[in-house]
Steps between C-alpha positions, in 0.01 A plus 500: 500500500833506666647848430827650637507857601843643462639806618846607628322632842233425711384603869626609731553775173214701451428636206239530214629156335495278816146643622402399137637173493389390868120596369553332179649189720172471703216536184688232380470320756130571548433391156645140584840574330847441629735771510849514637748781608867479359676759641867644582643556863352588842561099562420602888164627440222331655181475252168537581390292154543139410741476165755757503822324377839801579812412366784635662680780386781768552323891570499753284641789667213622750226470197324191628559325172811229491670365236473094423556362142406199558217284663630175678367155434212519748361803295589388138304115589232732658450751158526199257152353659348847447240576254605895415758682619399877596812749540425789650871628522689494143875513594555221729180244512469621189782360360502161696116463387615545172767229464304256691148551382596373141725252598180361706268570215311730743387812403630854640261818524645830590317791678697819471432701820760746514628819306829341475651848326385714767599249785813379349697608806317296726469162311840559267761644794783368326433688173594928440228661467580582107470148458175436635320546157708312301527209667084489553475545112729191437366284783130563473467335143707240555341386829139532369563258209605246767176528638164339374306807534595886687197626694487893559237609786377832322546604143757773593776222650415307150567834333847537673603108403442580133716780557727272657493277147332180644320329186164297556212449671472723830216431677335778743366370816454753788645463863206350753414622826331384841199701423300407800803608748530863368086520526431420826828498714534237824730763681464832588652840586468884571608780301546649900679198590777595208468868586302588164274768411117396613354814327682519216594265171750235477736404225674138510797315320595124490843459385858445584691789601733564244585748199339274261147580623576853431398557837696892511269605216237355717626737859609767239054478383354535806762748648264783331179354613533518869484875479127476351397221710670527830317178611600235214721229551720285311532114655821346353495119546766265413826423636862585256897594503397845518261553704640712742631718219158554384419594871777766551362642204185544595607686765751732250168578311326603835220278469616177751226550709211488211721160355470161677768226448381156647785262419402167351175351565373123522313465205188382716444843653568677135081556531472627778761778407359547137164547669634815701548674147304703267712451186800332397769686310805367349805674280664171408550462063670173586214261579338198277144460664539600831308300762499773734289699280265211447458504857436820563167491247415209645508726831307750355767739488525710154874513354715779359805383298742606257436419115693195450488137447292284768311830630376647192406102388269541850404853577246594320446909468194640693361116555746387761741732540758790332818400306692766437840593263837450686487860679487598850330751467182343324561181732409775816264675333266214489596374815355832591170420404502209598562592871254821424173321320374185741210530228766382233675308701173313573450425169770369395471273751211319356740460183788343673301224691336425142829480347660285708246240486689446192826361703352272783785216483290193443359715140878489430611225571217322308661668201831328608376139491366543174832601395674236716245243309571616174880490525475129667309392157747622328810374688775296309380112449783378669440630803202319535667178395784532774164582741360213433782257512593637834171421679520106364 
């Protein structure tokens, strides 16, 4: 199958989506499919993978995201030979997937990544906050009947899109990950070469440094749990516009030196660092199914989250991990026994690495073709007659 991958931004971004698609890209092409990349901006950037099509595009702000609304002839030829079209952004591919996808008699799948109500500020800029709500309740529906089917990846993100008021079939299909890179990683640090603790416990987070990964409730948790174990650490990866906010604060709270910040990372070493760890704690309520918990279990690392769609759909009480109510004060005290009990920690352990077996990319993306096949047999007669006359 020929099957367009469409998102509003791709590398050099980095973020949960792109790692997802890139991964998806590849099974695809391992299974002997043919997927392309139709992306927005970053027109200069040199890929490392054959069929990424970028169309050009005026920035948004300093987001990463730019604004386009419309593909140009290249890219509209391109997406009429296509057998699917996969949006992976709503807003802008979105909507130019969903006026040309009928008009080609080619079917459009959606995969909602993204708490768009608790992100709105970083993928709606334009609209006041008050807003926000509103206009997600009136666009949602409307842009999910467009589509041929809305895919969810956990049953708490399907949950929120009901809320929403889409209508129909939403199928749930989890995110996929690289299982065999988190399990045995190809590069390889120190916990002395970063200046970490080699007696005592480590804590990590994956995530972009900003206030909608909660990350001050986060600080605010472990503040209290230095005191009782002098030795812990806290390893905060990921790269963000406020980054060096969270680090001043860190030192406000007195505990800088017990809190490491390491910037953005290539995804490549991502193993290496999540192997340095002993757990993986998180604060964020805005996530779908986040891939960096995914790889953490498939590290072997045990995660403590926050009760909320996409971590309570994953963490599992007692089996691979804590989830606890939207507190900071229960959040640290599990995180202090978690840094106290390497017997516990131990266990859960085993329970991550068996859960994420679930999520290995090619399991996933299995599921995908099936749902790629089905929506091809169904696809609008006349699509196949204009395919047909155009390869006399």
């Amino acid at each position: 199958m020929r099957i367009a991958l469409l998102l509003d931004a791709y590398k050099p971004i980095i973020n949960g989506i792109t790692t997802f698609v890139s991964l998806h890209k590849r099974a695809l092409e391992e299974a002997g499919h043919e997927p392309w990349i139709i992306t927005l901006g970053h027109t200069d950037y040199q890929d490392d993978e054959f069929r990424v099509v970028r169309s050009k595009a005026v920035p948004l702000s300093n987001t990463g995201y730019h604004i386009n609304f419309g593909y140009n002839r290249e890219i509209r030829e391109l997406l009429r030979t296509m057998d699917i079209l996969h949006v992976h952004h709503p807003f802008l591919s979105g909507a130019m997937a969903t006026t040309l996808g009928p008009r080609y008699g080619v079917p459009v799948l959606f995969t909602s990544h993204t708490r768009y109500d608790l992100y709105a500020q970083q993928y709606l800029p334009i609209l006041p906050a008050t807003m926000s709500d509103t206009f997600l309740e009136t666009f949602f529906p409307a842009f999910a009947q467009r589509c041929s089917l809305v895919i969810a990846p956990s049953a708490g993100i399907q949950e929120v899109l009901r809320r929403w008021g889409v209508q129909g079939r939403i199928e749930v299909v989890p995110n996929g990950i690289e299982l065999e890179h988190f399990r045995a990683p190809d590069w390889h640090t120190t916990r002395s070469a970063l200046g970490l603790s080699e007696t005592g416990a480590v804590a990590v987070f994956v995530g972009r440094m900003s206030g909608e990964k909660n990350i001050q409730t986060l600080l605010r948790a472990f503040a209290p749990v230095t005191s009782e174990c002098p030795d812990a650490h806290l390893l905060m990866i990921g790269g963000g516009p406020e980054l060096d906010d969270f680090r001043k604060l860190t030192q406000e709270m007195g505990i800088a030196s017990q809190v490491l910040f390491t910037g953005p990372i290539p995804y490549e070493h991502m193993p290496g660092y999540l192997a340095l760890a002993d757990f993986f704690v998180t604060a964020s309520v805005s996530e779908v199914h986040p891939m960096t918990v995914l790889e953490a279990m498939a590290s072997g690392l045990p995660v403590l989250g926050i009760d909320s769609p996409g971590i309570s759909d994953t963490v599992v009480n007692g089996h691979n991990g804590f989830v606890v109510q939207h507190d900071y004060a229960a959040l640290a005290l599990k995180m202090l026994r978690l840094f106290s009990e390497p017997e516990l920690r131990a266990s859960l352990a085993a329970g991550a690495r068996q859960t994420s077996t679930l999520y290995d990319i090619h399991t996933t993306t299995q599921r995908y073709v099936e749902i790629y096949e089905e929506q091809v047999r169904q696809r609008r007669p006349a699509r196949r007659r204009w395919w047909t006359q155009g390869r006399r």
